[in-house]
N, C-alpha and C positions, 0 to 999 in steps of 0.2 A: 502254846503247845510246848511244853518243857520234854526234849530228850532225855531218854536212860541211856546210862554211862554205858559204853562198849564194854562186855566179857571177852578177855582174855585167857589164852593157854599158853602154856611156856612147852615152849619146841625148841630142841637143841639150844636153850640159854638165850632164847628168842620171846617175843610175848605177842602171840597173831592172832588174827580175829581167827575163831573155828568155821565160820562159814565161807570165810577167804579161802581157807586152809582147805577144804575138803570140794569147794568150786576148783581151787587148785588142783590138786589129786586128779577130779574126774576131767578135768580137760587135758591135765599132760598123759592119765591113762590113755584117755580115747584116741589122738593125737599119735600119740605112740602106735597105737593098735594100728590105727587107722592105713599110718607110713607104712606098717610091718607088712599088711595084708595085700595095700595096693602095691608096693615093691617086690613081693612075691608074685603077686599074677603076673604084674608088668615082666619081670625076667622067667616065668615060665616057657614062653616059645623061645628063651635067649640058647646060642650054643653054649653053657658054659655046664660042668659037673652039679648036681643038686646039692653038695656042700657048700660050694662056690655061691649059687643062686641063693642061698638059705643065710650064706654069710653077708652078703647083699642086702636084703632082707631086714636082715637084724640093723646094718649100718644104718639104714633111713628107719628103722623103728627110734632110735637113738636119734638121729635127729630131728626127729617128728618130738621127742621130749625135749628135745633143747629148743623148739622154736616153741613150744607151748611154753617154756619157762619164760621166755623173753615176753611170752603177749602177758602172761600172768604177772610180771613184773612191772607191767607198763599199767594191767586194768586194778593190779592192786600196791599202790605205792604205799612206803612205812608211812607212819601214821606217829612218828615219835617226833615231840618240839624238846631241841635242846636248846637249855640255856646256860652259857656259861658265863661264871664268876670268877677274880681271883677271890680265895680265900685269907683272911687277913692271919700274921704271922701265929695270932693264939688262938684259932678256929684249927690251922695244920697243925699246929702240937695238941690239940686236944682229937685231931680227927688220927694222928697216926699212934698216939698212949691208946685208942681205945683200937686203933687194930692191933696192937702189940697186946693189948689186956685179951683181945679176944681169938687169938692164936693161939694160945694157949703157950707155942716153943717160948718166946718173947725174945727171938735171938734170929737176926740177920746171916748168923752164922750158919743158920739150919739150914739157909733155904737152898730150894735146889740152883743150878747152876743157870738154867732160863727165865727161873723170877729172880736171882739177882742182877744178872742182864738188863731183864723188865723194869726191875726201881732203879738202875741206870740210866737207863735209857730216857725217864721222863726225871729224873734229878731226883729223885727218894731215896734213894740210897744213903747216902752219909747224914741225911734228916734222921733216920730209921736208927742209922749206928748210932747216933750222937743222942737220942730220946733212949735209947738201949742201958749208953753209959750213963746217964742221970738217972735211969730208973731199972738195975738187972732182970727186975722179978717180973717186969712189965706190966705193973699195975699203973692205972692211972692218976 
């Protein structure tokens, strides 16, 4: 009995199953509701103003979605296997010419001020400058 491959969707730069996705949804709606409704009755006989009572209300409707997000977390974990490799010196110079080819600026110089940060942060930066100065046009 050969399984078919999982269909995914891309969500927020995410890639999730659609039926996780919308199991998700209707458990943290209902969950939500659910706090919203019985937190309202519960403070109906309370002494306090009906804004007060209603603000009440909404705080356990809100965490009535955050404890569905925890059980939704636990009944549906990612599903991604990473592997990682280094890359050998002429696999990085061919993997960073072809994002400079395909940036089209081909200049370190453009970028903004939190992706220059970002290729510091993991040591690409003066890789970037230094492929820049052997090749301006950023062709590969």
């Amino acid at each position: 009995m050969s399984r078919e491959p999982e269909q995914y969707v891309q969500v927020w730069g995410d890639a999730v199953n659609p039926k996780h996705l919308w199991l998700s949804v209707l458990l943290g709606a209902a969950t939500g509701l659910a706090a919203l409704l019985v937190a309202g009755w519960a403070l109906r006989g309370a002494a306090v103003s009906p804004e007060l009572r209603d603000g009440y209300a909404l705080l356990a409707g809100l965490l009535g979605c955050l404890v569905a997000a925890v059980v939704c977390a636990k009944l549906f974990p990612p599903k991604r296997i990473v592997h990682e490799h280094a890359l050998s010196p002429e696999d990085h110079q061919a993997a960073i010419a072809e994002v400079l080819a395909a940036s089209g600026a081909g200049s370190t110089g453009a970028l903004s001020p939190h992706a220059e940060r970002e290729l510091r942060s993991v040591g690409l930066h003066d890789a970037f400058a230094q492929a820049e100065q052997r090749n301006p046009e950023g062709r590969p």
